[in-house]
Structure formats: C-alpha cells, structure tokens
TORVO-761491 format. One record per residue (C-alpha): residue number from 0; residue in one letter; x, y negated, z negated. Coordinates in Angstrom, 1 decimal, always signed. Layout:
<recs>
+-----+-----+--------+--------+--------+
|   n | res |   east |  north |     up |
+-----+-----+--------+--------+--------+
| NUM |   a |      X |      Y |      Z |
...
+-----+-----+--------+--------+--------+
</recs>
This chain:
<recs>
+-----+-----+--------+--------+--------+
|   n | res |   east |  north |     up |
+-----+-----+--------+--------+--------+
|   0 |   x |  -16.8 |   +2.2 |   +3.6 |
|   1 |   x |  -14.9 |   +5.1 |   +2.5 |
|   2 |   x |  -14.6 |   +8.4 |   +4.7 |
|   3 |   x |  -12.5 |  +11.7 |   +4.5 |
|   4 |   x |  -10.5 |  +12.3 |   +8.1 |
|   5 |   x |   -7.2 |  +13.2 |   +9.1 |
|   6 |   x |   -4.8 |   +9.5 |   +9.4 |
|   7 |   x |   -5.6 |   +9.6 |  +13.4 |
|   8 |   x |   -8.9 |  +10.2 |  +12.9 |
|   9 |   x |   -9.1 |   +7.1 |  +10.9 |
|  10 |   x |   -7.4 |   +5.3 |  +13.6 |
|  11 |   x |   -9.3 |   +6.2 |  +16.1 |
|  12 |   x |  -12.7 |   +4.9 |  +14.1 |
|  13 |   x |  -10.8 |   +1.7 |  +13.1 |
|  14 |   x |   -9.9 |   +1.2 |  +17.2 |
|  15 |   x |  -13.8 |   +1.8 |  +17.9 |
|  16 |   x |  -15.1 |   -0.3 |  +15.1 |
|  17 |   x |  -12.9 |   -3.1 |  +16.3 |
|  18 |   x |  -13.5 |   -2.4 |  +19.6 |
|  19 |   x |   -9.9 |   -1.8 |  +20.5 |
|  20 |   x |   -8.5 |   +0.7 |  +23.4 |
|  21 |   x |   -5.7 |   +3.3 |  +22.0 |
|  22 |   x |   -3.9 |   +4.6 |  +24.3 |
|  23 |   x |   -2.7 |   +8.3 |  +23.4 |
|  24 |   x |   +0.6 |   +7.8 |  +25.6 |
|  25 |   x |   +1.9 |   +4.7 |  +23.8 |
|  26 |   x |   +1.3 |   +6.1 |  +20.2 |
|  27 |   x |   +4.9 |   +6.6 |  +19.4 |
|  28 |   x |   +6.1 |  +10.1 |  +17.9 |
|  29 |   x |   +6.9 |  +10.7 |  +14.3 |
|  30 |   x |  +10.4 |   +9.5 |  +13.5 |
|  31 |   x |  +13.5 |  +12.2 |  +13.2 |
|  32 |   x |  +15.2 |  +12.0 |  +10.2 |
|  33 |   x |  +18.3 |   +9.1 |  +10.3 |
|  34 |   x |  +21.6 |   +9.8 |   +9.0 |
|  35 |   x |  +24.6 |   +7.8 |   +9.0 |
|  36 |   x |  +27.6 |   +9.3 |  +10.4 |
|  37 |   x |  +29.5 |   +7.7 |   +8.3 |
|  38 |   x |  +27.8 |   +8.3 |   +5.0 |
|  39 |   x |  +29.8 |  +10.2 |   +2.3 |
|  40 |   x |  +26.5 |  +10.9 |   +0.5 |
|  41 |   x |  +23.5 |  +12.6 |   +2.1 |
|  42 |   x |  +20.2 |  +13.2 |   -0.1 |
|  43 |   x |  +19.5 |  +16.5 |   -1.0 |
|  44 |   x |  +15.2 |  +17.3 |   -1.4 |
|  45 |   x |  +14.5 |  +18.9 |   -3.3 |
|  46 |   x |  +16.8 |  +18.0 |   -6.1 |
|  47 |   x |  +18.3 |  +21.8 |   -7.5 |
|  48 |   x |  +17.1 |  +23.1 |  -10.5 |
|  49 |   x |  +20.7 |  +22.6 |  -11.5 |
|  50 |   x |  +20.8 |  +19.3 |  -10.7 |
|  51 |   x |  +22.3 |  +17.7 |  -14.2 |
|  52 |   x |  +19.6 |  +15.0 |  -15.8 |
|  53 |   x |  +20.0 |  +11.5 |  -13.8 |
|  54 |   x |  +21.7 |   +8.9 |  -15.4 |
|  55 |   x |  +19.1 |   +6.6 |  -17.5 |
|  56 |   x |  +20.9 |   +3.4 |  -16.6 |
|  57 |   x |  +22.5 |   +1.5 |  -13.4 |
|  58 |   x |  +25.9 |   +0.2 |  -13.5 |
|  59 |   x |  +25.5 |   -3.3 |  -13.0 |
|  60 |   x |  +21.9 |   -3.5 |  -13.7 |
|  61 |   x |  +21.5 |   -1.5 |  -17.1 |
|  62 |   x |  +18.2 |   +0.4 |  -18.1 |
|  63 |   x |  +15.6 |   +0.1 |  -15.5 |
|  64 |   x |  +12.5 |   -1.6 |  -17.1 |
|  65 |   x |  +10.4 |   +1.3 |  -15.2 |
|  66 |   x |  +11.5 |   +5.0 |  -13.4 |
|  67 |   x |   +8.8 |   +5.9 |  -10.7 |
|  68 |   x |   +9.2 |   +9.7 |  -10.1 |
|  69 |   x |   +9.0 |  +10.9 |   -6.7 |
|  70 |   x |   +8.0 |  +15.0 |   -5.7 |
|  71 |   x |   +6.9 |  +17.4 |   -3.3 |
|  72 |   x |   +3.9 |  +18.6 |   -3.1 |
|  73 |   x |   +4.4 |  +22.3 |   -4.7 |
|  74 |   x |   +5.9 |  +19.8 |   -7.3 |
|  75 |   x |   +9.3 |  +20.1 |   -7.0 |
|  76 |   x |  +11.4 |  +17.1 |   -8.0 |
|  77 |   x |  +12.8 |  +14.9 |   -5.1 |
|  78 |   x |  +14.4 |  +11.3 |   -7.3 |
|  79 |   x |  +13.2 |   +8.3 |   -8.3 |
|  80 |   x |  +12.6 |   +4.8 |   -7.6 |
|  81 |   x |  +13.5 |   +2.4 |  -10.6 |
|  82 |   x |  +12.6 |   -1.2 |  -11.2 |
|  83 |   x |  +14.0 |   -3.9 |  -13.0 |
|  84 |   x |  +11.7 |   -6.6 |  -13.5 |
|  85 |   x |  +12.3 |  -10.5 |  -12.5 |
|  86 |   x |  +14.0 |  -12.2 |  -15.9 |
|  87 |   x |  +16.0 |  -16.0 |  -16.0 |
|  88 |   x |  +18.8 |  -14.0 |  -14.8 |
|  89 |   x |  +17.7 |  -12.1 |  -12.1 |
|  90 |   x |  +14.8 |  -11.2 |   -9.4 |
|  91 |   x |  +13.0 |   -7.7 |   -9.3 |
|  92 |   x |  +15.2 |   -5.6 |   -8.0 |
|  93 |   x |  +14.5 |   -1.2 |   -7.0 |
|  94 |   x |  +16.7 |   +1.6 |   -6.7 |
|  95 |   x |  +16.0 |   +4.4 |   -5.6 |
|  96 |   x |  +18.3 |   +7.0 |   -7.5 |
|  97 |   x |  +18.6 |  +10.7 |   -5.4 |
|  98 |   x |  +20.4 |  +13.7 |   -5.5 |
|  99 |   x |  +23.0 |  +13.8 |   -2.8 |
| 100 |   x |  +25.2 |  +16.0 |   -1.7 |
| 101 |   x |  +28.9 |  +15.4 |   +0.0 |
| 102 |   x |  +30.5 |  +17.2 |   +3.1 |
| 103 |   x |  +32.2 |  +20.0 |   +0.8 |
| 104 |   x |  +29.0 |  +20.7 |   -0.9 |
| 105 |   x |  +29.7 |  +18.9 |   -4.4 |
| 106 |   x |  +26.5 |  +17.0 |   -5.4 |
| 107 |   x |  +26.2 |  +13.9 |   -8.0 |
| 108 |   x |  +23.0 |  +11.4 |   -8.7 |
| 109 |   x |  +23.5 |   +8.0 |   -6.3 |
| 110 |   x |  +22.0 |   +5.0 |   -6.0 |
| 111 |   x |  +21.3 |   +6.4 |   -2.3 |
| 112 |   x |  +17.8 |   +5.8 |   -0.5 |
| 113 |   x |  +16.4 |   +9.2 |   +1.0 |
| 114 |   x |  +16.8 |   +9.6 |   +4.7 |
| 115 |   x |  +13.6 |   +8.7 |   +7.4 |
| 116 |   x |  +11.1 |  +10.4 |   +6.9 |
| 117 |   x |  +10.9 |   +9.3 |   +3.1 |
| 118 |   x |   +8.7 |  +10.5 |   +0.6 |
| 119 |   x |   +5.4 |   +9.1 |   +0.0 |
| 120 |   x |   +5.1 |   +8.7 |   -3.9 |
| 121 |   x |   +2.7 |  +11.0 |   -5.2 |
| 122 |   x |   +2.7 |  +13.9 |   -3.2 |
| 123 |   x |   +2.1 |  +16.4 |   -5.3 |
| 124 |   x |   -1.2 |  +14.8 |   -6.7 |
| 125 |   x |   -2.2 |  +14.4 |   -3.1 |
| 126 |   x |   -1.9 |  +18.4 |   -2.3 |
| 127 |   x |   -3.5 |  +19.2 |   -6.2 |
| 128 |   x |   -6.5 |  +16.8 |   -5.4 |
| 129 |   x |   -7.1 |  +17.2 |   -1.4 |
| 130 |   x |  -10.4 |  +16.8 |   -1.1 |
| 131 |   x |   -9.9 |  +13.0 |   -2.7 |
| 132 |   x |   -9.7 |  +10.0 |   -1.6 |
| 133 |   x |   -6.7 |   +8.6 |   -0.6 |
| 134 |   x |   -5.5 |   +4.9 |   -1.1 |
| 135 |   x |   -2.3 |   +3.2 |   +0.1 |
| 136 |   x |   -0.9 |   +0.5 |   -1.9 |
| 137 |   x |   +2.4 |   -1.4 |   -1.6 |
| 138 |   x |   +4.4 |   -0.3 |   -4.5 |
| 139 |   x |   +4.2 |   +2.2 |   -7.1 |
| 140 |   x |   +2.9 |   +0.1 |  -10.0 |
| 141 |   x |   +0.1 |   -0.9 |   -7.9 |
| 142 |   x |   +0.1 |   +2.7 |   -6.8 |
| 143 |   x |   -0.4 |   +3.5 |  -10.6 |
| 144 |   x |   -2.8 |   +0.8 |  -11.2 |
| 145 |   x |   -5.1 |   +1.7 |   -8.4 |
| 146 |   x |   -4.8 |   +5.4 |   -9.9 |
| 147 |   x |   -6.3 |   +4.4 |  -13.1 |
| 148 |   x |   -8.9 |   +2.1 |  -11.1 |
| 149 |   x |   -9.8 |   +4.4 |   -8.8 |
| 150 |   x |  -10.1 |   +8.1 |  -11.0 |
| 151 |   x |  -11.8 |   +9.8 |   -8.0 |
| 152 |   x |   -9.0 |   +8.8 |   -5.5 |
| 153 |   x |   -5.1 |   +9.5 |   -5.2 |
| 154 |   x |   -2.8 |   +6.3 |   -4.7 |
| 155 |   x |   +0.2 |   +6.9 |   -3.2 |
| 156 |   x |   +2.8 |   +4.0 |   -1.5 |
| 157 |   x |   +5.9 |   +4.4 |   +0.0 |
| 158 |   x |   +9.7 |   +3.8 |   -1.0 |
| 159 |   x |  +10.9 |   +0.1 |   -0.4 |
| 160 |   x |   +8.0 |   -1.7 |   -0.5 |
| 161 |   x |   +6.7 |   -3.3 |   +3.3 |
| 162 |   x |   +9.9 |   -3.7 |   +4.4 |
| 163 |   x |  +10.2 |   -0.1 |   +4.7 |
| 164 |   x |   +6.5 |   +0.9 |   +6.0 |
| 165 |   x |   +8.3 |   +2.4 |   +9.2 |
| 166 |   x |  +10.3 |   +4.9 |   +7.1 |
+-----+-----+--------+--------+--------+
</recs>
C-alpha cells in the first residue's frame, strides 16, 4: 500500500510491519560531503549561469546514446549523467559529466562524479509536485519509465546505479 510520510517515518512503519526493533542510536548520521585531497577538479552545484554549453560527446566513448539531466529543486542546473548503451563492442557504460571547478577558481565540464551527498535525479519535480507520491527506482531510464507509468507519482534514482545507494 501506498502512504505519504517523511523517509523515517516510512522506516519506522516498515520496522513495525515486519516486526523489527530500530534502534534510534545505531541509525547512522547523514554522510558529510567526501572530497579527495588530491583531486584537481571539485564539482561546482549549481553549475553558473556562465557555465559554457557541456560538450555533446566523450572522448573515447563518442555521443552518448542518452543525457539524463540532473537539478536542484528551485531548478537550477547541477550536470548530467550520460549512457552509452551495450553494442558488439562494448558494455553500457555512464558518466556523469559536472561542472568543476580547480584550486585557482578556473572552471571546465569533466567527466567528474559529484561529491557525497549526490543528487537524487529529479529534484526539482519532487519540490514542483510535493504532495505526490514518490518512487525510487535504480536508474534514470527506469526513473523515466516509472514517470510515465506512474503520472500521479515522481520517480527519482540516484547517480551510479546500486553500487552507489550509500552516496
């Protein structure tokens, strides 16, 4: 059955209805962002207004057969996730494609994965439609499919598929 309330509301009605203990001391706390020390390149959200159009193709992997576009949810662009789809000569591969930002403050598109906490692909249908339903696929074209499935409700996924549910 389908109900509106808050993510640890939900969680808390899944743990009774399963008939499972939660205890509030060993729910761990949201994650800080993560940021390589190292890393020449940092993600900038959201992406300026000056921000020059991204490129339309990746260097080794050509035109992406699909661009997922990521933003905030006053609508403000934050980058993309593209997808090239399995052929003979390759598995389905993802990029996500940001605006990042060096040390001295120049900024260029990268092939660079936003930093923990990432995005959660539709945001800004989610705040334009609060009072629907949310569902949470893995992946945005089954985040699309399940949009036009499921008219009354918002799909939304995150970046990376499952092996980045943490993020």
């Amino acid at each position: 059955f389908a109900r509106r309330c808050k993510p640890g509301e939900a969680a808390e009605e899944l743990a009774r209805f399963l008939g499972i203990a939660i205890d509030p001391a060993a729910v761990p706390p949201a994650p800080a962002a993560v940021r390589s020390p190292t890393a020449k390149w940092r993600p900038a959200i959201p992406v300026p207004t000056t921000a020059p159009p991204p490129p339309t193709a990746h260097k080794t992997l050509g035109p992406p057969d699909h661009t997922y576009t990521y933003r905030d949810p006053a609508g403000a662009l934050l980058g993309f996730v593209c997808r090239w789809n399995a052929s003979e000569a390759r598995k389905k591969e993802f990029r996500p494609l940001t605006w990042c930002e060096d040390a001295e403050g120049r900024g260029a598109w990268q092939w660079i994965a936003w930093e923990t906490p990432r995005p959660l692909y539709h945001l800004d249908l989610i705040a334009q439609r609060a009072e629907a339903g949310i569902v949470v696929v893995e992946g945005e074209k089954a985040a699309d499919a399940a949009g036009a499935l499921l008219p009354a409700s918002v799909a939304t996924c995150w970046p990376n598929g499952a092996a980045s549910a943490d993020k």
